[in-house]
matplotlib code that plots the C-alpha trace (Angstrom):
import matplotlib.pyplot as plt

x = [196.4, 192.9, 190.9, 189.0, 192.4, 194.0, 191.5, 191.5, 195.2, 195.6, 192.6, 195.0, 197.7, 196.1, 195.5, 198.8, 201.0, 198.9, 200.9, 199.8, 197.9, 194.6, 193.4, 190.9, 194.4, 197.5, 200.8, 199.4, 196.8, 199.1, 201.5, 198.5, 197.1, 201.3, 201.4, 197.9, 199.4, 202.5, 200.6, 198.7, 201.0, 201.6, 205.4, 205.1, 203.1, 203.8, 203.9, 200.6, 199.2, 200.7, 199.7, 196.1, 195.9, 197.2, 194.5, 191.7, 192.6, 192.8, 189.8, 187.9, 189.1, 189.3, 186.0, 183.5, 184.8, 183.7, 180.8, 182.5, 185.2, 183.0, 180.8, 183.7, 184.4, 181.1, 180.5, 181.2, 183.3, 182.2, 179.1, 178.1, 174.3, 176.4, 177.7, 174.4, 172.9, 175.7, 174.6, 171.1, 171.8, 174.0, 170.5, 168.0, 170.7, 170.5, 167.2, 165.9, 168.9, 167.6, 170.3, 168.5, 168.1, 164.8, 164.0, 163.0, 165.7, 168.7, 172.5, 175.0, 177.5, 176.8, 174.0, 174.8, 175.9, 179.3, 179.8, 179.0, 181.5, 184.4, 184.3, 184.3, 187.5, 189.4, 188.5, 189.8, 192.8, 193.7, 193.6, 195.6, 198.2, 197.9, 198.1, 201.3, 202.8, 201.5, 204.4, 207.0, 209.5, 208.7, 205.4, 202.3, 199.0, 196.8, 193.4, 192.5, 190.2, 186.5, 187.5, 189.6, 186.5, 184.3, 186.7, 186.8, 183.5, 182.7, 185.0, 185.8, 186.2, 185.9, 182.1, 182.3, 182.2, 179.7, 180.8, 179.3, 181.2, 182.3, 183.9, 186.4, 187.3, 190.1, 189.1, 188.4, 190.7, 193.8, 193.2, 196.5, 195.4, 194.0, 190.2, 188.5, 187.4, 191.4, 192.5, 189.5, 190.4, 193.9, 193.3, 191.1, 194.1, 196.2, 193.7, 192.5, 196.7, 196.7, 193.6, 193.9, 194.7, 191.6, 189.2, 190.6, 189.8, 186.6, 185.3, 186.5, 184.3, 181.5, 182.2, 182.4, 179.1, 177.6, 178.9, 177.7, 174.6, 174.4, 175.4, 172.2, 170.2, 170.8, 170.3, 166.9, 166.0, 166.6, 164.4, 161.8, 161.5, 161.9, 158.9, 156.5, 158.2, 159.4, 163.1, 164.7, 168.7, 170.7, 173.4, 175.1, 178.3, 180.2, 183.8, 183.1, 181.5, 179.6, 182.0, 184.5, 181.0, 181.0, 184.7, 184.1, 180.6, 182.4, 185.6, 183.0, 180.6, 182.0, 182.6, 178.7, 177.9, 180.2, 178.6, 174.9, 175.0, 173.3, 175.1, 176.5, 174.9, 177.0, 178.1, 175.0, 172.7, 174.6, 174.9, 170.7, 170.7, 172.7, 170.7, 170.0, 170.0, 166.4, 164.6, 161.8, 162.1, 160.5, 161.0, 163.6, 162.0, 162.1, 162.6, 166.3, 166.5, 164.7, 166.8, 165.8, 169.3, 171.1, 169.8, 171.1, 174.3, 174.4, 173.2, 175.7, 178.6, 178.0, 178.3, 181.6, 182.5, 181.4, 179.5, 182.0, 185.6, 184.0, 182.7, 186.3, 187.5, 184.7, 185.9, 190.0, 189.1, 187.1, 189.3, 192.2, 189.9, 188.9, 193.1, 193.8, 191.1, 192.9, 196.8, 195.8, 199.9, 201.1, 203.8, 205.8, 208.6, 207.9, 208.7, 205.6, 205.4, 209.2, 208.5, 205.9, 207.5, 210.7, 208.7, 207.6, 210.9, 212.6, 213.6, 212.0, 213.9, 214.3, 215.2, 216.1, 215.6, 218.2, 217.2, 220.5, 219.8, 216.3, 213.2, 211.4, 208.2, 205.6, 204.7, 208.0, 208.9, 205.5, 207.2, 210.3, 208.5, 206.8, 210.2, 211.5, 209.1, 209.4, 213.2, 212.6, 209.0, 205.9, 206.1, 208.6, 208.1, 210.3, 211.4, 212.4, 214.7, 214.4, 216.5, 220.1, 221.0, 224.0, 227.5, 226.3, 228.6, 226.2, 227.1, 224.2, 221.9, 223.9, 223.9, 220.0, 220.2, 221.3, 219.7, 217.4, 220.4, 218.5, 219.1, 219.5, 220.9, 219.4, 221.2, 219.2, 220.9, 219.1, 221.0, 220.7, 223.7, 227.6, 228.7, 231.4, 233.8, 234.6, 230.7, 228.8, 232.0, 233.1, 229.3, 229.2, 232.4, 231.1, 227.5, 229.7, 231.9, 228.9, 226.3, 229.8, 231.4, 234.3, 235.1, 231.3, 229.4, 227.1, 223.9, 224.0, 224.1, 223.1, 223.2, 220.4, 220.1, 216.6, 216.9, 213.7, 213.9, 217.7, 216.1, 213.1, 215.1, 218.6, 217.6, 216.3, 219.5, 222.1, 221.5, 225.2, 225.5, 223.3, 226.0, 228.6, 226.4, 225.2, 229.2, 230.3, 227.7, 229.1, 232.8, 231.8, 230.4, 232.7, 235.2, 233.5, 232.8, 228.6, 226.6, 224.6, 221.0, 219.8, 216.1, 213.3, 210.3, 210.8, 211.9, 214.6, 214.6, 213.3, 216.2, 219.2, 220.8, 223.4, 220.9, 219.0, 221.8, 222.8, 218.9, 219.2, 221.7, 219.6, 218.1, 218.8, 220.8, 218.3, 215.4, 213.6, 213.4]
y = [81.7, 81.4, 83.8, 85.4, 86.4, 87.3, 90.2, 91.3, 91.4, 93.5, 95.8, 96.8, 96.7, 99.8, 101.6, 101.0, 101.9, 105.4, 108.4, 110.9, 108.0, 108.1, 109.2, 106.2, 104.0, 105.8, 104.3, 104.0, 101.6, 99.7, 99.1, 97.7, 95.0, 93.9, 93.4, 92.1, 89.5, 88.6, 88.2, 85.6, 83.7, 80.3, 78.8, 77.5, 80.5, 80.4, 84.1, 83.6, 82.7, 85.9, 88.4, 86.9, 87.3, 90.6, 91.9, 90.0, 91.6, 95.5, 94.9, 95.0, 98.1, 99.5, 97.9, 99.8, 103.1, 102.9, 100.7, 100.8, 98.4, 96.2, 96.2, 95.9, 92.3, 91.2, 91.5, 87.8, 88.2, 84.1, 82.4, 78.7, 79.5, 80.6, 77.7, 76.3, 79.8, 79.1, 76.0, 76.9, 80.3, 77.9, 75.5, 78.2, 79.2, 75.6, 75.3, 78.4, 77.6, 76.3, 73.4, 71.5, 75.0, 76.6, 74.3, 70.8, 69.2, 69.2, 69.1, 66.2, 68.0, 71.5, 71.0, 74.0, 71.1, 70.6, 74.5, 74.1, 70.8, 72.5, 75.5, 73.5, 71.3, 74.6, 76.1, 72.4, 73.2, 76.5, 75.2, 72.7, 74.7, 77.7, 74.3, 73.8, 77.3, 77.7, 74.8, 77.8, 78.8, 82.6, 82.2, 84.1, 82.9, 85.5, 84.9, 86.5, 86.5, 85.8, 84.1, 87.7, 89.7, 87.5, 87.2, 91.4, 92.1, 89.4, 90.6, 93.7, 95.9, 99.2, 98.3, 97.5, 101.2, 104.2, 107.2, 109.9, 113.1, 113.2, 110.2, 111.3, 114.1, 113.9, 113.7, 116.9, 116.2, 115.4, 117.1, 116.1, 112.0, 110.1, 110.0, 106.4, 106.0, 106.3, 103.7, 101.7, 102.2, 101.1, 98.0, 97.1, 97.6, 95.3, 92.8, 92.1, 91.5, 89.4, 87.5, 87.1, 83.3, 82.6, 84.9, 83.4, 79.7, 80.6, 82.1, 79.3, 77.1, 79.3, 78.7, 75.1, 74.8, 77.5, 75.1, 71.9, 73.6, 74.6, 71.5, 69.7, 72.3, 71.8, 68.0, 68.3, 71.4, 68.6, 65.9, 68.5, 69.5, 66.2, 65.2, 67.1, 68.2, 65.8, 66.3, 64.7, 64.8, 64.9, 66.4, 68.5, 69.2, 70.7, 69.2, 65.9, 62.8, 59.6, 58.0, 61.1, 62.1, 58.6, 58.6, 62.1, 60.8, 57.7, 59.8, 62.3, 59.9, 56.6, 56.8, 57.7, 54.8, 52.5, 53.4, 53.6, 50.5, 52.5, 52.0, 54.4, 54.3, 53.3, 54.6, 53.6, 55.3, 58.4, 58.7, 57.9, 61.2, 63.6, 66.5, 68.0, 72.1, 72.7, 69.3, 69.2, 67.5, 64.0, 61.9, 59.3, 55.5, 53.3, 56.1, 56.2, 60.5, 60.4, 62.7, 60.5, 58.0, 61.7, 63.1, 60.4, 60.4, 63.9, 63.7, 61.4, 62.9, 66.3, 64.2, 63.0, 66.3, 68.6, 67.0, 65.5, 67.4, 70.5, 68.1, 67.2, 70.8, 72.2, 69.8, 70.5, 74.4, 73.6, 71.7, 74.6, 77.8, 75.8, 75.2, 78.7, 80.3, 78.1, 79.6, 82.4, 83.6, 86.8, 89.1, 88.6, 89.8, 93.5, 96.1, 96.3, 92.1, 92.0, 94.9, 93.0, 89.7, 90.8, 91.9, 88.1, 86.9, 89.0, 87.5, 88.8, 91.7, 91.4, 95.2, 96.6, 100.0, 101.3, 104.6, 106.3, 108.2, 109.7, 107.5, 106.9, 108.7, 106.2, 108.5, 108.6, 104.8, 104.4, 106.9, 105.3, 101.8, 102.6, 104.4, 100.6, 98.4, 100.4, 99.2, 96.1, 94.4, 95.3, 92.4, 94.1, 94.8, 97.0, 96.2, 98.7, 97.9, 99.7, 103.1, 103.0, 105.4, 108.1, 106.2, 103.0, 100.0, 97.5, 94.2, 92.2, 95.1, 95.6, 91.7, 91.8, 94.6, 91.5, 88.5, 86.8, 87.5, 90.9, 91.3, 95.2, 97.6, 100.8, 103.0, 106.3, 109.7, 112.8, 115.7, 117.7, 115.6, 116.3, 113.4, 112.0, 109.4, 107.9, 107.7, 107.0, 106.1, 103.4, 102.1, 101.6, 99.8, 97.9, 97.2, 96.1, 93.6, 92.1, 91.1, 89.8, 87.8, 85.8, 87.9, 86.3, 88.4, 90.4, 92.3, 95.7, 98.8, 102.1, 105.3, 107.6, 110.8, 112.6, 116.3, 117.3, 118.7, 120.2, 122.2, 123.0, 125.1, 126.2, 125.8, 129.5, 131.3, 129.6, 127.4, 127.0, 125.2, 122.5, 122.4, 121.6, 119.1, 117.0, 116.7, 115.9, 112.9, 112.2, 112.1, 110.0, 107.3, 107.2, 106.5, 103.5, 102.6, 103.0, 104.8, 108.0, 109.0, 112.0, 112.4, 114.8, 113.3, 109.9, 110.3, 111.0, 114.8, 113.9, 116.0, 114.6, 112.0, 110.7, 109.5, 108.0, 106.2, 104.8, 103.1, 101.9, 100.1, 98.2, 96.3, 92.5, 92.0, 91.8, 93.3, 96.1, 99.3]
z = [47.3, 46.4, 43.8, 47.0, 49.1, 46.1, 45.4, 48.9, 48.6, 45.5, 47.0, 49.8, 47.8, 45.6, 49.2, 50.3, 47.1, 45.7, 46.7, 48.0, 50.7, 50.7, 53.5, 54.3, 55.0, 56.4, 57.8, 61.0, 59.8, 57.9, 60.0, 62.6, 59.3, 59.9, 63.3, 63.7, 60.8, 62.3, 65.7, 64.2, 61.9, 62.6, 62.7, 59.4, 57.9, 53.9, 52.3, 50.3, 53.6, 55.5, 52.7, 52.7, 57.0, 56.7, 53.8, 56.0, 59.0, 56.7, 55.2, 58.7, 59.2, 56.4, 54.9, 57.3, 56.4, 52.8, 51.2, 47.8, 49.0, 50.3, 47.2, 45.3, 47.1, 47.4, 44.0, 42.3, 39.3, 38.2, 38.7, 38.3, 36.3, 33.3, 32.5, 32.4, 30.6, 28.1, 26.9, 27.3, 24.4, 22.2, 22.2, 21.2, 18.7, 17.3, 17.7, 15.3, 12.9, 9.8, 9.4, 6.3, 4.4, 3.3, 0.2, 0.8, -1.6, 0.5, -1.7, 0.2, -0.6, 1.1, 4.4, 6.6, 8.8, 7.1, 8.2, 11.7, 11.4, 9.7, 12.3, 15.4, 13.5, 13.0, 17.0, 17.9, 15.5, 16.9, 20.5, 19.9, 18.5, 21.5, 24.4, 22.1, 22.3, 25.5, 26.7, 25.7, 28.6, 28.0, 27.2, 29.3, 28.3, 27.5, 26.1, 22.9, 20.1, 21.2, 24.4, 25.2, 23.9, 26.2, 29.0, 29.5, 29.1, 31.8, 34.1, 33.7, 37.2, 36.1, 35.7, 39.1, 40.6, 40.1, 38.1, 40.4, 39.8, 43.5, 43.4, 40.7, 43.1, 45.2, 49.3, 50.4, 53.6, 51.3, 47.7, 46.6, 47.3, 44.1, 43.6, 44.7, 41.2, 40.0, 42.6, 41.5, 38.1, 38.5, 40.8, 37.3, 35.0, 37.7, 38.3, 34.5, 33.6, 36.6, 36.2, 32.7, 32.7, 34.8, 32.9, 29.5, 30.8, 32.0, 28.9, 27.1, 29.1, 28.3, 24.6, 24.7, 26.7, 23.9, 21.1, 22.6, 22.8, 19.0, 17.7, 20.1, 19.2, 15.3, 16.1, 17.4, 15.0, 12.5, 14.0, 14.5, 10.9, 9.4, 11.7, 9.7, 6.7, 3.8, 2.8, -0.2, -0.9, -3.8, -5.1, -8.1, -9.2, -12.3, -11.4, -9.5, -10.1, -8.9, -8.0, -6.3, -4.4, -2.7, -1.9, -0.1, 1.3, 2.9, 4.5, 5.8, 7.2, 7.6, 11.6, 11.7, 9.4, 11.4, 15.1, 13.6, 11.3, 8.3, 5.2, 2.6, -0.8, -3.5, -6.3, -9.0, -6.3, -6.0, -9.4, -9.6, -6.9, -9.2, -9.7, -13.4, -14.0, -15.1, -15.1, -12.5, -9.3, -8.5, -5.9, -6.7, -7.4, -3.9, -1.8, -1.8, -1.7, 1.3, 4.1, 7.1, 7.0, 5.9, 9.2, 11.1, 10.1, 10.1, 14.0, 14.8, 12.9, 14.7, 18.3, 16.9, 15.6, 18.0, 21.2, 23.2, 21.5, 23.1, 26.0, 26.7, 26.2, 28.6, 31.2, 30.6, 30.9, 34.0, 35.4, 34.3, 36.0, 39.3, 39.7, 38.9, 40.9, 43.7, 42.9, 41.9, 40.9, 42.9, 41.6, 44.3, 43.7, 43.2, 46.1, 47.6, 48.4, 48.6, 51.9, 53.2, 53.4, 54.3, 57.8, 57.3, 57.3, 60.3, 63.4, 66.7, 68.2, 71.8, 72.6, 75.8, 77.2, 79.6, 81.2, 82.8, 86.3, 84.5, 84.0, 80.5, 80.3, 79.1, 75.8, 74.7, 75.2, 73.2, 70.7, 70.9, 70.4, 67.2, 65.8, 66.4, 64.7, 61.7, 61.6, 62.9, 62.7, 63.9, 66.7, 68.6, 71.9, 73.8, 76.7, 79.4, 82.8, 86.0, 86.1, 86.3, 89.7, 88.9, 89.2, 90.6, 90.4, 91.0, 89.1, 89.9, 88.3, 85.3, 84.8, 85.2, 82.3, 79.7, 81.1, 78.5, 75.6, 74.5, 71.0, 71.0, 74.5, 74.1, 77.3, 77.6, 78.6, 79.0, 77.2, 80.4, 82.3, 81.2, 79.6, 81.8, 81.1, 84.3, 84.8, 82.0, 80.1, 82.6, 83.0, 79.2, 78.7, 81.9, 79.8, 76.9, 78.7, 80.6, 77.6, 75.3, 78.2, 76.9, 74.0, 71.9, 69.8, 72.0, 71.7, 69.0, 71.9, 70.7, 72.4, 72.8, 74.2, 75.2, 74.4, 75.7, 79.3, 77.9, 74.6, 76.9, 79.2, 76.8, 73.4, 73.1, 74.9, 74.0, 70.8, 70.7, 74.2, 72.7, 69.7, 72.2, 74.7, 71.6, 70.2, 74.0, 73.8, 70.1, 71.2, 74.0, 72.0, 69.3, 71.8, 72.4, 69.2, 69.7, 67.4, 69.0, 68.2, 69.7, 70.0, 71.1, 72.4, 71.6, 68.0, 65.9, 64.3, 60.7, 58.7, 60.9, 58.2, 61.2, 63.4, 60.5, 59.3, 62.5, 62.6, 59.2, 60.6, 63.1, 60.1, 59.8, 56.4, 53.8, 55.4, 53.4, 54.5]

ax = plt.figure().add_subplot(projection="3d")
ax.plot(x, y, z, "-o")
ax.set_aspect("equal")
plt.show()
């Protein structure tokens, strides 16, 4: 998953997990972004693939209801002129730096050029030695120091949104929902953990470029002042000699010496360029403390040094942000992914509706429909046979009733009618015998019974006939080993645990609830 789907993703995903909802994203509309989804998948749809189609298909819903989302992922968290502005500071840094010092006699043993060297030695160091730890098992890269600094303040989210004072109120239509600024707030906190490997390898881009930049810049900062000022060199020391100076000259600058074809002085000459505490200073006979083969080598030694180490590193950590903003690393296996693709991962239900001697009012199939893909995926379609006539024995209807190998029998009662063995009980054992024949597996059956038209006309007189009717029903199916679900208008009372254990039950093994 790419850096783009992933932020859509984990936008929903801040919608969909606050509790209380927010009210611009409810069940309903979930529930749609997962159908729409599974409607679309292809046969070899990967999970990164199905999360991101889902979030696309949210996000045109839910994006038009609020500009701050879309804001929010039109805003570009990385863009390409940095880079370029990067090295472009790190030059004009260079550039004013005064690299030969303000005095025209410049020390070989301490130019401000040996400090810029050593630094960009020890950064080269200490990246080494995190690329190292970084090869742990256990270990989580995390950018830190500069690059962390750099990395937060470049991309941090929370920037992202306004701070008006209603926007930190909860919606007026749901006071008990979180603010938009607090879900905003808290898909910053996720996405900064997430993103941190990205942001840290971006920002270390940046730094290379900036420090390629110095070091050119202090290259042509030295060029420029040598053009129209005159530098001399020497050098002064109370514990070193001639002869040490010109072993710590040559290890310093020998690979600059090598590539340019100057040549180091030698020992006599260095010892000619000492420097004396108090005498005056005149130029050295022949010209040989002029800076001019210094600045060369100095030039050249800083392109070793610096140039193209951060050069390479610039690329690597290019090369490392354009591969993580293209797998761009999900936490999948928290609840909220592990419900989603669990949906992903069911198998179609093919669910059939059996009306007994009463026909299915459209609304409450369409209830009764929506109860079911919450169980069983949000593809379901329900399908519903023609009306079963009172005490019919008609085989070939009952065999139309299971053609196509349904996957669920859903025979529907209306509490209104006595439960009758030799009816309904003989056309059930029938119905059972006709989808297993041979004794194979058959199709889950389920029992429901409508209460609607019974608690319309009883319910108020005689509360304890519906008692009686609902555990006649009950005994019924228990002899024949079915689970019962009573239900009112389509659906399931909310507080009766039996009927919701018996559609837990519908579940595939291992699908989230």
């Amino acid at each position: 998953m790419d850096e783009t789907n992933a932020r859509q993703v984990l936008l929903l995903r801040a919608f969909e997990t606050a509790r209380p909802a927010h009210p611009l994203w409810g069940e309903e509309d979930r529930r749609w972004a997962s159908r729409v989804a599974l409607e679309e998948a292809p046969a070899d749809d990967t999970p990164e693939r199905f999360l991101a189609r889902r979030a696309a298909a949210a996000l045109r819903r839910l994006g038009p209801r609020e500009s701050h989302v879309r804001d929010w992922l039109a805003h570009p968290l990385w863009r390409g002129r940095w880079m370029p502005a990067a090295l472009g500071l790190g030059l004009m840094l260079g550039l004013v730096a005064d690299a030969l010092g303000p005095a025209h006699r410049i020390s070989l043993l301490a130019p401000p050029v040996w400090a810029l060297v050593l630094w960009n030695l020890g950064v080269i160091v200490l990246v080494l030695l995190r690329a190292l730890l970084a090869l742990r098992p256990s270990a989580v890269p995390r950018p830190g120091g500069l690059r962390g600094w750099l990395a937060r303040r470049t991309l941090d989210l929370r920037s992202l949104r306004r701070t008006r004072r209603d926007e930190r109120r909860p919606p007026p239509d749901a006071p008990d929902a979180p603010s938009l600024a607090s879900l905003l707030d808290t898909l910053a906190v996720q996405w900064l953990s997430l993103s941190a490997p990205l942001a840290g390898a971006r920002a270390a881009l940046l730094l290379h470029l900036g420090a390629i930049g110095v070091a050119l810049g202090v290259i042509a900062s030295l060029y420029l002042r040598g053009l129209v000022l005159d530098y001399r060199v020497g050098w002064s020391s109370t514990f070193l000699d001639a002869g040490t100076v010109h072993q710590v000259l040559s290890l310093l600058l020998e690979p600059a010496a090598r590539l340019s074809g100057l040549s180091l002085p030698d020992v006599a000459t260095l010892a000619a360029l000492r420097l004396t505490e108090g005498a005056p200073v005149q130029p050295a006979p022949g010209g040989i403390d002029t800076a001019a083969p210094w600045i060369h080598l100095w030039s050249i030694t800083l392109v070793l040094a610096v140039v193209l180490p951060r050069a390479l590193l610039a690329l690597l950590a290019a090369l490392q942000a354009g591969w993580r903003a293209r797998r761009f690393p999900l936490p999948l296996t928290e609840p909220y992914f592990r419900e989603l693709l669990g949906q992903q991962r069911r198998e179609a239900e093919r669910p059939v509706l059996l009306p007994y001697a009463q026909p299915a009012e459209p609304a409450r199939v369409a209830a009764l429909t929506d109860l079911l893909r919450r169980q069983l995926g949000e593809t379901l379609a329900l399908q519903v046979a023609p009306v079963r006539a009172y005490g019919s024995e008609d085989e070939t209807a009952l065999q139309a009733s299971v053609a196509g190998s349904p996957s669920l029998l859903l025979p529907l009662f209306d509490l209104s009618a006595t439960p009758e063995p030799e009816i309904h009980g003989r056309w059930l054992h029938a119905l059972m015998t006709a989808s297993a024949p041979g004794g194979r597996p058959g199709p889950r059956i389920v029992m429901l019974v409508e209460d609607s038209s019974f608690m319309a006309r009883f319910a108020a007189s005689a509360p304890e006939r519906l008692a009686q009717r609902l555990q006649a029903w009950q005994a019924l199916a228990d002899s024949l080993g079915l689970g019962c679900v009573r239900l009112h208008e389509g659906r399931p009372a909310a507080d009766d645990t039996a009927a919701q254990t018996v559609l837990a039950g519908l579940r595939p093994a291992g699908a989230s609830a």
